[in-house]
C-alpha positions in Angstrom: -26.5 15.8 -14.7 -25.4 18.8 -12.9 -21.9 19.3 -13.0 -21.4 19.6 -9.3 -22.7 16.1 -9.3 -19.9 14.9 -11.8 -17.5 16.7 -9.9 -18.5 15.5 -6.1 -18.5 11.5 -8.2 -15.0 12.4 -9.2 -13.8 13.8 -6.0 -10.5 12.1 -5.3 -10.9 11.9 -1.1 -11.6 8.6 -0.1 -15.2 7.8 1.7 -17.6 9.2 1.5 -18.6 12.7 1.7 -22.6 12.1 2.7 -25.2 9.1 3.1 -27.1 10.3 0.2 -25.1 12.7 -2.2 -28.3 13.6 -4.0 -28.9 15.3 -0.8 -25.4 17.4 -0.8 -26.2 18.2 -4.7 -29.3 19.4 -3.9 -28.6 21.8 -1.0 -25.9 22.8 -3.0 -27.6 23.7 -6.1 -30.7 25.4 -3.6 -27.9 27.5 -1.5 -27.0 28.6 -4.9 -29.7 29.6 -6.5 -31.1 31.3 -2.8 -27.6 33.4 -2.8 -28.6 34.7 -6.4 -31.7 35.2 -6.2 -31.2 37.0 -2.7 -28.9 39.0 -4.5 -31.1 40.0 -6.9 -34.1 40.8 -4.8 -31.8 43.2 -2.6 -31.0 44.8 -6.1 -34.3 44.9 -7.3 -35.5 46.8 -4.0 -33.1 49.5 -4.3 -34.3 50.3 -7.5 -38.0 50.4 -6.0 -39.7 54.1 -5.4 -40.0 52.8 -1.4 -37.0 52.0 -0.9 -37.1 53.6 2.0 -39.2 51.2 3.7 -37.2 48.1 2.1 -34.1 48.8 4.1 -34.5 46.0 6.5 -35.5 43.8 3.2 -32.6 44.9 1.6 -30.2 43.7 4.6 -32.1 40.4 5.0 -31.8 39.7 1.2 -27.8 39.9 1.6 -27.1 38.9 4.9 -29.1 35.6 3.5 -27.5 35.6 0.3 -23.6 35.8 2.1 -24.7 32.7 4.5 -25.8 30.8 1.3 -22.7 31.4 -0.4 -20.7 30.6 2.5 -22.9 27.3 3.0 -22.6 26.1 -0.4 -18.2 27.1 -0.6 -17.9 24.8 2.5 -20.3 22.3 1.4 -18.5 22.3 -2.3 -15.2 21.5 -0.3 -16.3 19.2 3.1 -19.8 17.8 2.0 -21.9 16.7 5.1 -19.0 15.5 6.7 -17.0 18.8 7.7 -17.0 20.2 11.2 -18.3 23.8 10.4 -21.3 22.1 7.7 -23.9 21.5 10.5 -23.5 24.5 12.0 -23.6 26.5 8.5 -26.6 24.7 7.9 -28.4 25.6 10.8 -27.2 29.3 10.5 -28.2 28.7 6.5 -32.0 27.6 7.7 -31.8 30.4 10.3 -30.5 33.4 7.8 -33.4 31.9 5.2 -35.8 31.9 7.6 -35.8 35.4 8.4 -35.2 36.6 4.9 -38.0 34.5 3.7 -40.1 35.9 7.0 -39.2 39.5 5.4 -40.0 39.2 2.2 -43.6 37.4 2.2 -44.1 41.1 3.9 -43.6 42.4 0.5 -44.6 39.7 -1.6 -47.8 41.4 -2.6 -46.5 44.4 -3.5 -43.3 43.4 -5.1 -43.0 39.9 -7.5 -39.1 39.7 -6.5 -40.1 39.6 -3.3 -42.4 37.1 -3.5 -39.7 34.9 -5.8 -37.2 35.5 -3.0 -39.3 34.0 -0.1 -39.9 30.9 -2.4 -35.6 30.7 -3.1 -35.5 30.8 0.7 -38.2 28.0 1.6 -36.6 26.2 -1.1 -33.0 26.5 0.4 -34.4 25.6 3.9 -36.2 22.4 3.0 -33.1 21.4 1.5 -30.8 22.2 4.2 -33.2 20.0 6.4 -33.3 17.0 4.4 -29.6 17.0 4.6 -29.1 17.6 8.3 -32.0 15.2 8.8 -29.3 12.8 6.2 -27.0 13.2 8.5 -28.5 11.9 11.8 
């Protein structure tokens, strides 16, 4: 069991905080890993000899990766319920999107970007499923 999951089951706010908290675990856990791995694709272009021509995959990779984050702090704290958690979603699905767009560009040519674009498809069908949750 993922710890969020223990920690969301022990929350002490009453109701509750989605129709399907396997949903809210798993766009948590997805905006997660897509903020890392975002990270870590933006770091791994600047160390590329072209990374001249991976400035506009470099700014994807962290604008996604900051929108992630943000997702998954207000999502940690509100669940599907909070006011801002729809729109964060869609500007989640929006920011993955794009970045995903970007680096299937690269994804050839350079493995992390092609791991990148999988974090960000991965992160968008999970956002989805729990707007979709949400009705």
């Amino acid at each position: 069991m993922a710890l969020i999951t223990e920690m969301l089951e022990n929350h002490p706010a009453a109701g509750p905080r989605t129709s399907d908290p396997r949903l809210l675990v798993e766009c948590l856990l997805a905006c997660g890993e897509c903020a890392s791995v975002c990270n870590a694709c933006a770091d791994a272009c600047l160390s590329e000899e072209m990374v001249g021509e991976l400035v506009s995959c470099i700014r994807t990779d962290l604008d996604c990766a900051e929108i992630c984050a943000a997702t998954s702090a207000v999502l940690s704290r509100t669940g599907a319920a909070g006011p801002a958690s729809a729109s964060l979603l869609h500007a989640c699905i929006a920011a993955c999107a794009a970045c995903a767009e970007e680096c299937q560009q690269h994804a050839a040519m350079h493995q992390h970007c092609r791991i990148c674009a999988e974090a960000c498809r991965r992160c968008i069908n999970a956002c989805e499923k729990l707007l979709t949750s949400r009705g």
